[in-house]
PANU-948729 format. One record per residue (C-alpha): residue number from 1; x, y, z; residue in three letters. Coordinates in steps of 0.05 Angstrom, whole numbers. Each point is the difference from the previous one (the first is absolute). Layout:
<rs>
<n:NUM&xx:X&yy:Y&zz:Z&res:ala>
...
</rs>
This chain:
<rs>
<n:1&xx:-168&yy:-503&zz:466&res:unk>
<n:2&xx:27&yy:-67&zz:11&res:unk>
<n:3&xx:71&yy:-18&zz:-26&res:unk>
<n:4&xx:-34&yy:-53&zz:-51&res:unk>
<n:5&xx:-41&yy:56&zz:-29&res:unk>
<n:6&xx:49&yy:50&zz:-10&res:unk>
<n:7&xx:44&yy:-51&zz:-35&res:unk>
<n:8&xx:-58&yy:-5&zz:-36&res:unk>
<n:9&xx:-8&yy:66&zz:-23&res:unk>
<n:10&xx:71&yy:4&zz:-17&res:unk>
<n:11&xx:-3&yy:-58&zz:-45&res:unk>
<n:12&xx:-71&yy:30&zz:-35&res:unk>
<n:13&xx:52&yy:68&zz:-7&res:unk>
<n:14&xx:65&yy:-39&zz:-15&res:unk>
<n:15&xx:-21&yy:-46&zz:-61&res:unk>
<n:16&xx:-48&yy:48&zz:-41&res:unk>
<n:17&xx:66&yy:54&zz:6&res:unk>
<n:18&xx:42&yy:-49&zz:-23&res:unk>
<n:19&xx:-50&yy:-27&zz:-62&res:unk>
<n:20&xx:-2&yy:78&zz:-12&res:unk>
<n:21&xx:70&yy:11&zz:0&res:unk>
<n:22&xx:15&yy:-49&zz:-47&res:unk>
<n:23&xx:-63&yy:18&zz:-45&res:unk>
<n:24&xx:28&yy:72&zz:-6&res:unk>
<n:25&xx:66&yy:-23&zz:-16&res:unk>
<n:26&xx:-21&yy:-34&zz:-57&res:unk>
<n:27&xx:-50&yy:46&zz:-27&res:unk>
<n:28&xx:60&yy:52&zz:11&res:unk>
<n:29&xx:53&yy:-47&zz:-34&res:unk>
<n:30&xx:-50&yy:-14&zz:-65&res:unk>
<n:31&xx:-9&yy:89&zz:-1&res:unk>
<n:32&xx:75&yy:-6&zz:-9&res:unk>
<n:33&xx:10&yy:-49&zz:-49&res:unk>
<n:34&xx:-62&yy:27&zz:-41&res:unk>
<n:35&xx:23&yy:74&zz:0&res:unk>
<n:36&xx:80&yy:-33&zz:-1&res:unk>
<n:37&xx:14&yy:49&zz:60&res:unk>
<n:38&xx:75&yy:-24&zz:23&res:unk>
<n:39&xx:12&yy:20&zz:66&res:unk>
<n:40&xx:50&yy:56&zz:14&res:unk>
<n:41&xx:57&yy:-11&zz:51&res:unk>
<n:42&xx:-9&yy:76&zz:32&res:unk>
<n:43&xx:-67&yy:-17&zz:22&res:unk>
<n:44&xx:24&yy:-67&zz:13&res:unk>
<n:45&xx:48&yy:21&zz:55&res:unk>
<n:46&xx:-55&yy:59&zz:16&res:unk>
<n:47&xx:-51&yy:-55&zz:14&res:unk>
<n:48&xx:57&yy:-32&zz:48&res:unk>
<n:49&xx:24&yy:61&zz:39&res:unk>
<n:50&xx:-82&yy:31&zz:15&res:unk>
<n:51&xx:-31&yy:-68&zz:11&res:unk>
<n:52&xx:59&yy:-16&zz:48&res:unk>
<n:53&xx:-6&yy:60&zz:45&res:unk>
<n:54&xx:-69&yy:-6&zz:-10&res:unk>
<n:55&xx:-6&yy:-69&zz:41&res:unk>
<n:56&xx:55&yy:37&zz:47&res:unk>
<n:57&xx:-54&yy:55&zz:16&res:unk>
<n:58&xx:16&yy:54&zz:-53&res:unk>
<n:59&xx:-46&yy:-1&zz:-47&res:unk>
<n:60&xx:5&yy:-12&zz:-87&res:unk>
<n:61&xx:-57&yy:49&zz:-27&res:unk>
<n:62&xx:36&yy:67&zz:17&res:unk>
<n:63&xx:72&yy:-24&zz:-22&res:unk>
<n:64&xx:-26&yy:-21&zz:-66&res:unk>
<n:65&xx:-32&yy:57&zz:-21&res:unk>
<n:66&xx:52&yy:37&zz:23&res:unk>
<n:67&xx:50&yy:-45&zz:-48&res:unk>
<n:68&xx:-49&yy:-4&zz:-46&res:unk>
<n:69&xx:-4&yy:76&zz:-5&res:unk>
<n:70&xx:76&yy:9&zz:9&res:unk>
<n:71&xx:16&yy:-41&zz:-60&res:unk>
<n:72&xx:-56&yy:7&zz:-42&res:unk>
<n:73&xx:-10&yy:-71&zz:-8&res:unk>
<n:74&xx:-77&yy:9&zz:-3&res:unk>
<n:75&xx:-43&yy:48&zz:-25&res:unk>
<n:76&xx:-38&yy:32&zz:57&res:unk>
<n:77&xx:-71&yy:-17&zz:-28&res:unk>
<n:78&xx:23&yy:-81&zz:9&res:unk>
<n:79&xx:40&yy:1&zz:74&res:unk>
<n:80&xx:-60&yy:-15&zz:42&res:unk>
<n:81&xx:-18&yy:-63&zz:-49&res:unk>
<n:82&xx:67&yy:-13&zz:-9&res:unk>
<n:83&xx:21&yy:-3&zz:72&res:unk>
<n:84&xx:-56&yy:-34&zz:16&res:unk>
<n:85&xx:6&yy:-59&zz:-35&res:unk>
<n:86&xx:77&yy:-10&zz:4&res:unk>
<n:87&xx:-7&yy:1&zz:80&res:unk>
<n:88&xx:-58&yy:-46&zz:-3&res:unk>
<n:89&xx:42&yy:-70&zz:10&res:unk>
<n:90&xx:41&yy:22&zz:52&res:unk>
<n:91&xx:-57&yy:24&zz:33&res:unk>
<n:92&xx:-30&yy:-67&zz:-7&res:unk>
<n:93&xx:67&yy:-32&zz:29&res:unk>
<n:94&xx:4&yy:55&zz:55&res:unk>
<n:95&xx:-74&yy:-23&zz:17&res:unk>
<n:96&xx:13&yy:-67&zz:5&res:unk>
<n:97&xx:55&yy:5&zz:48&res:unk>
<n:98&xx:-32&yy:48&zz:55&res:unk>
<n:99&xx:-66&yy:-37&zz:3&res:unk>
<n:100&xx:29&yy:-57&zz:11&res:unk>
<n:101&xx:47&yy:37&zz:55&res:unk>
<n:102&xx:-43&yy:44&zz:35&res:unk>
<n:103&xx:-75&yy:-13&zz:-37&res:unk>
<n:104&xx:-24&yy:-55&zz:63&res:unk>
<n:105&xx:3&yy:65&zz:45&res:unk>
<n:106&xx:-52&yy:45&zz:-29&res:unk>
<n:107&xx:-67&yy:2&zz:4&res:unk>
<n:108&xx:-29&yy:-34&zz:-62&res:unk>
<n:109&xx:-58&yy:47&zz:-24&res:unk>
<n:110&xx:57&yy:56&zz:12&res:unk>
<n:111&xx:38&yy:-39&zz:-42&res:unk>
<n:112&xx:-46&yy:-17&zz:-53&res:unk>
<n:113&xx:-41&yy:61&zz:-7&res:unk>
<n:114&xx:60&yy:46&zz:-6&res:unk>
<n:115&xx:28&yy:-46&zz:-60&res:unk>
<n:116&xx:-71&yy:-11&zz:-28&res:unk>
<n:117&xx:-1&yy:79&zz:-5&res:unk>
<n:118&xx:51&yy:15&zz:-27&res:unk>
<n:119&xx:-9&yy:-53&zz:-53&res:unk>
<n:120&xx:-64&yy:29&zz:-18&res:unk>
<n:121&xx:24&yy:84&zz:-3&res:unk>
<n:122&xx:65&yy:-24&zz:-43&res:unk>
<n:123&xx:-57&yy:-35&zz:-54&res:unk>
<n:124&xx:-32&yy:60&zz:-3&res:unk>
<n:125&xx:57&yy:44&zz:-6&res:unk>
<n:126&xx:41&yy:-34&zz:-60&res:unk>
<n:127&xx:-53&yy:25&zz:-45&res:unk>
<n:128&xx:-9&yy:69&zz:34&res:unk>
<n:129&xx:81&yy:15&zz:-9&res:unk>
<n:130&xx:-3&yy:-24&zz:-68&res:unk>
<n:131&xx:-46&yy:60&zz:-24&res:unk>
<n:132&xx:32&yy:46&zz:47&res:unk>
<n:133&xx:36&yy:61&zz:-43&res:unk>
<n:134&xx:76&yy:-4&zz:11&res:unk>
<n:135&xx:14&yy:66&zz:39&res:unk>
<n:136&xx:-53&yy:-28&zz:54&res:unk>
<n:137&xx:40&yy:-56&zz:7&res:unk>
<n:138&xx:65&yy:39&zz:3&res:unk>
<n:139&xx:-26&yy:45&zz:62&res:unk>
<n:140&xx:-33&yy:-63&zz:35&res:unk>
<n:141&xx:67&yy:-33&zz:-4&res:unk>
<n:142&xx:39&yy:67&zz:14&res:unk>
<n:143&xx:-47&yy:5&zz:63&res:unk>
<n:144&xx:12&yy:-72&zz:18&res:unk>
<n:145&xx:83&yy:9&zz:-6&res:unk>
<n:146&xx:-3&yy:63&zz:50&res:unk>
<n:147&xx:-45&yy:-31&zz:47&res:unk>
<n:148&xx:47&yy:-74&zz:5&res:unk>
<n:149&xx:64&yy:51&zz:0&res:unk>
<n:150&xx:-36&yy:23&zz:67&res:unk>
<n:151&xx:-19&yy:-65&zz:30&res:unk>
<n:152&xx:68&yy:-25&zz:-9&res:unk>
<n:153&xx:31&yy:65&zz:29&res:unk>
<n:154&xx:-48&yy:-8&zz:53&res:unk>
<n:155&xx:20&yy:-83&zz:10&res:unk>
<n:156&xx:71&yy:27&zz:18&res:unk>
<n:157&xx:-13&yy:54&zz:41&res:unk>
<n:158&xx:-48&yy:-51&zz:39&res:unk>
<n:159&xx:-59&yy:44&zz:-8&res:unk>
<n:160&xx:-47&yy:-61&zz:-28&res:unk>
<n:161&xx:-53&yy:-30&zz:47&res:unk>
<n:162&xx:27&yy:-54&zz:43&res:unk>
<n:163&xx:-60&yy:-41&zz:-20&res:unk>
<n:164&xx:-23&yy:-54&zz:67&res:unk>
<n:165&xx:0&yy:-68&zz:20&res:unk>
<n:166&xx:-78&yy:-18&zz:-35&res:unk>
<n:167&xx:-12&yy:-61&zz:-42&res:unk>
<n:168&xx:-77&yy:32&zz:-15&res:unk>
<n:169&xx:-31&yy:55&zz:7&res:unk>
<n:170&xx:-72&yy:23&zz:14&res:unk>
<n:171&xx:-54&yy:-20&zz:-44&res:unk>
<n:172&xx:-5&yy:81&zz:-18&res:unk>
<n:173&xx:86&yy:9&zz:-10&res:unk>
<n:174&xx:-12&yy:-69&zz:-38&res:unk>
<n:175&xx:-50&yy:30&zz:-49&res:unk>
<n:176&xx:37&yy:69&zz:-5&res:unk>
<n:177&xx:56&yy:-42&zz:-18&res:unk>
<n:178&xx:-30&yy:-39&zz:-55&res:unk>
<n:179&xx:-28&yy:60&zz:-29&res:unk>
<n:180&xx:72&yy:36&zz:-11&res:unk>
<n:181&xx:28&yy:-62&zz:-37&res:unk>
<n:182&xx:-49&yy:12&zz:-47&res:unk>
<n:183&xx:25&yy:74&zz:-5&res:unk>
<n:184&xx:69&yy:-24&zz:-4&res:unk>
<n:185&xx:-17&yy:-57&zz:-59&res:unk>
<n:186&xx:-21&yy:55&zz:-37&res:unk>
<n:187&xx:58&yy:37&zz:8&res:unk>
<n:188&xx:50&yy:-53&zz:-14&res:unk>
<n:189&xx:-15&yy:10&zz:-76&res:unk>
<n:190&xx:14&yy:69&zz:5&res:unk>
<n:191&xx:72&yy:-18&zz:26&res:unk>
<n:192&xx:-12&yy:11&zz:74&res:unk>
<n:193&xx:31&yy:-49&zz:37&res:unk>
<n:194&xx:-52&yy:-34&zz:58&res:unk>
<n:195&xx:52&yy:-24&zz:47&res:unk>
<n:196&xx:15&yy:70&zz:38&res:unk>
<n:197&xx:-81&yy:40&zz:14&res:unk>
<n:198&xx:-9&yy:-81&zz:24&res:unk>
<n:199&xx:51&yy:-7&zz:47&res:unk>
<n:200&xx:-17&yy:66&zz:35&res:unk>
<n:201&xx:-73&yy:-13&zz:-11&res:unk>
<n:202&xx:-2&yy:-68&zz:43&res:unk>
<n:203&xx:70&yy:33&zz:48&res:unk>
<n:204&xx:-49&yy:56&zz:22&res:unk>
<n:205&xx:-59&yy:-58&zz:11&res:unk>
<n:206&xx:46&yy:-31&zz:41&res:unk>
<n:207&xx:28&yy:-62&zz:-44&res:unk>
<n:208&xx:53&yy:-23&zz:15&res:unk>
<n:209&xx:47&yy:19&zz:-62&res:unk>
<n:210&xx:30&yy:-71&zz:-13&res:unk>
<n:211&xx:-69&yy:-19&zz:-10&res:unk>
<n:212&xx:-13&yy:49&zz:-56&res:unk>
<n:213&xx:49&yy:-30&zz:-46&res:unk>
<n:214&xx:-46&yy:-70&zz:-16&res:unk>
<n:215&xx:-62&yy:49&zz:-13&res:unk>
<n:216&xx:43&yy:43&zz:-39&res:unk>
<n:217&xx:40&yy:-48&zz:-37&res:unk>
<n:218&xx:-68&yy:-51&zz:-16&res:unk>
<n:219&xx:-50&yy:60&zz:-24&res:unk>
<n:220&xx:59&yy:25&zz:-44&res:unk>
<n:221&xx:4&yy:-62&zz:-31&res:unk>
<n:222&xx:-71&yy:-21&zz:-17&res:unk>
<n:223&xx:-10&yy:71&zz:-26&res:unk>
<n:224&xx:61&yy:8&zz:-41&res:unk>
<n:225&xx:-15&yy:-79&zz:-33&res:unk>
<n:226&xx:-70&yy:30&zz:-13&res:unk>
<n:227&xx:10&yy:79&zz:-29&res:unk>
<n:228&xx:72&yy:-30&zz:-33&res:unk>
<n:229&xx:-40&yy:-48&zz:-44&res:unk>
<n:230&xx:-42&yy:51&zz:-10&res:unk>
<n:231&xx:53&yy:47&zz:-28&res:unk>
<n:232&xx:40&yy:-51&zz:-47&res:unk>
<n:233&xx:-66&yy:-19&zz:-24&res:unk>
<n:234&xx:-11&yy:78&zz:-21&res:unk>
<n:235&xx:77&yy:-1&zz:-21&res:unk>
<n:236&xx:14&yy:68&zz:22&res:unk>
<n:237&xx:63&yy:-15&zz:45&res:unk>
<n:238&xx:68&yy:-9&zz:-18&res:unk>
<n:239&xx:13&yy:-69&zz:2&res:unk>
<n:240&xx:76&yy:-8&zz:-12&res:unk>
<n:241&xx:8&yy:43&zz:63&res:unk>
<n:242&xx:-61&yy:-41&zz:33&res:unk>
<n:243&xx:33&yy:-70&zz:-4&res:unk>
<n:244&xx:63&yy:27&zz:20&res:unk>
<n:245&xx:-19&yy:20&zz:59&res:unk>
<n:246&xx:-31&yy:-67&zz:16&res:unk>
<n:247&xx:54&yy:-37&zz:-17&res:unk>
<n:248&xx:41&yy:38&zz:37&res:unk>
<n:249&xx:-46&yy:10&zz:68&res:unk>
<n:250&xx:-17&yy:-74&zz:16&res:unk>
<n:251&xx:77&yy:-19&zz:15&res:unk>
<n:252&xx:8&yy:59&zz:36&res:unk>
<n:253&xx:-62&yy:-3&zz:47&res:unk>
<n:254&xx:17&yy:-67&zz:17&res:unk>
<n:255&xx:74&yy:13&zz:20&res:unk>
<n:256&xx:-21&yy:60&zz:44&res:unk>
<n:257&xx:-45&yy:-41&zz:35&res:unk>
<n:258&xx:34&yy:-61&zz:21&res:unk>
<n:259&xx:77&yy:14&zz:-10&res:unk>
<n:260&xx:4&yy:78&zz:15&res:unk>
<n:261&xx:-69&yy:7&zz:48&res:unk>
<n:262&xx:27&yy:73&zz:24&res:unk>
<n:263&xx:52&yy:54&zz:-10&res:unk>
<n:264&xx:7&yy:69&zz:12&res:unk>
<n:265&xx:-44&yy:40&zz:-55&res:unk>
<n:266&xx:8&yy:74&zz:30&res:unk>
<n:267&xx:56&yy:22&zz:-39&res:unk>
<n:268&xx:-36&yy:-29&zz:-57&res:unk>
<n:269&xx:-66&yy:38&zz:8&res:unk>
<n:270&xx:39&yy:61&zz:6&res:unk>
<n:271&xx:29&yy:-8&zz:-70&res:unk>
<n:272&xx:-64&yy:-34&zz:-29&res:unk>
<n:273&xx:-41&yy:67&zz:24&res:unk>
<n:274&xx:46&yy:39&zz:-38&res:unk>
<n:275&xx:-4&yy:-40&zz:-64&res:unk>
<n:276&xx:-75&yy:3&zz:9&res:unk>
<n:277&xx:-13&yy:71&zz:26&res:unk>
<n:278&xx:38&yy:22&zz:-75&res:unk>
<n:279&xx:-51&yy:-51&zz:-35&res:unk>
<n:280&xx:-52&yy:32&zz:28&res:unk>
<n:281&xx:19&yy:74&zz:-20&res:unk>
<n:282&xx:6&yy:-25&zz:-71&res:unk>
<n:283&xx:-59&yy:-33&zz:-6&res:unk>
<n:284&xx:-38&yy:53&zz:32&res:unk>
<n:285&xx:33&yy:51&zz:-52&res:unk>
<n:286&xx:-15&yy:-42&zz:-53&res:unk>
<n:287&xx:-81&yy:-6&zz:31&res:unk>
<n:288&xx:-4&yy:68&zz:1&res:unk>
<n:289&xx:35&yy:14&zz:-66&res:unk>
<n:290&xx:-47&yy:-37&zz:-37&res:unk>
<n:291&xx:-58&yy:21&zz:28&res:unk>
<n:292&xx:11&yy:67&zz:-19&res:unk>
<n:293&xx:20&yy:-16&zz:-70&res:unk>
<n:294&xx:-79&yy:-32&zz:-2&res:unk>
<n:295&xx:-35&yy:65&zz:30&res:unk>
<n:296&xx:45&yy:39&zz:-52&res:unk>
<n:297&xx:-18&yy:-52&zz:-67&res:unk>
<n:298&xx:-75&yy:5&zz:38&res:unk>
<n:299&xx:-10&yy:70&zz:-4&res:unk>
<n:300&xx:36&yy:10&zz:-64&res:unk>
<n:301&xx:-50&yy:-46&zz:-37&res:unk>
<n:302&xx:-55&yy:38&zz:36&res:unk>
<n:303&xx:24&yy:64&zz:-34&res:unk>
<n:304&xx:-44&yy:13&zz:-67&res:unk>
<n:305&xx:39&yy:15&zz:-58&res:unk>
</rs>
């Protein structure tokens, strides 16, 4: 594609991101003042530290939970939502930033597809997660916690795909692609970070990694703009927690990308896959817990008197 049109489609990406971003921080300001939901300064400096490390490379959706779970600061029947629409603004920022970086070097339908799909499986799953019973949730974000404790174990042992040196890939990789963001907008309601099954999705197509970040980073934020209004609108997140996080991501992902750009992150992910591997056991516990306390009420009602 020409250099004009990729500008182009950069700008056609760039401004409707930006009219979204500030459309969901006003619909998510107005939620606040409504429901008078003051922001807390734990999740404030929570949203800080995970959206951070999480322009850095680490991550945000496992370490919240895992904080979340550790301090009890949500109910488990709210963290997906929750989560969700505190990281949405810095994942709007984050966006931003790397397709402005790196978004001229991809292949445009790549690009666009991916982020289109995602859009469109995170729509359908904010209602889906909503009527989900709460010990589902728990074990599909136990599940998710064990399985990023072993992709970060397995980013510092070097075990992770390499990835390539690809801009596009085939028309049949492309649609294969497109098809799993859908998957993984799904699955983003349900707490399970996209960022990580991506970047060894297009590293084993032969991406090259760097690249991953803009389709990442931009189908994140058009889906979590579209399922978060979606979720204040049905009210059942926590929204003091919510905003905090915002307000605490947005200066955070913008001084980790332009002052700090890199720093070492392995001792980090050691101590963050601790944090989240005990998350996970709890919430699993608690999954299974309740889900035999319903078979037991269930079959006690179904005994006649």
């Amino acid at each position: 594609m020409p250099t004009w049109g990729v500008a182009t489609m950069l700008l056609a990406l760039l401004l409707p991101l930006a009219l979204a971003s500030l459309a969901f921080a006003l619909i998510l300001l107005r939620a606040a003042v409504e429901r008078r939901a003051a922001p807390r300064w734990e999740a404030l400096t929570l949203g800080a530290v995970t959206n951070f490390f999480d322009t850095l490379g680490i991550g945000s959706f496992a370490p919240t939970t895992a904080w979340f779970k550790f301090r009890k600061l949500v109910p488990d029947r709210l963290i997906p939502q929750t989560m969700l629409v505190g990281h949405s603004l810095p994942t709007m920022a984050q966006a931003m930033i790397f397709l402005v970086l790196l978004g001229v070097l991809i292949d445009p339908v790549l690009l666009v597809g991916c982020m289109i799909a995602l859009l469109m499986g995170g729509l359908l799953g904010a209602p889906l997660v909503a009527r989900t019973k709460v010990w589902v949730i728990q074990l599909i974000v136990g599940s998710a916690l064990l399985i990023a404790a072993a992709l970060y174990a397995m980013t510092n042992l070097h075990l992770m795909p390499g990835g390539g040196t690809a801009s596009s890939l085939p028309y049949g990789l492309t649609a294969v692609a497109i098809a799993a963001n859908f998957v993984f907008g799904i699955l983003l309601n349900f707490g399970v970070g996209h960022y990580a099954p991506s970047l060894i999705m297009f590293s084993l197509m032969g991406l090259d990694p760097r690249l991953c970040f803009p389709i990442m980073a931009g189908g994140g934020a058009l889906t979590v703009a579209g399922a978060g209004v979606r979720h204040i609108s049905m009210g059942q997140i926590d929204l003091r927690i919510a905003v905090a996080i915002a307000l605490g991501g947005v200066p955070a992902v913008l001084v980790a990308a332009f002052l700090v750009k890199s720093m070492p992150l392995e001792l980090l992910r050691w101590l963050v896959i601790l944090v989240v591997l005990y998350a996970a056991g709890v919430m699993l516990k608690s999954a299974f817990t309740d889900q035999r306390e319903i078979a037991s009420t269930a079959a006690a009602a179904a005994i006649p008197d």
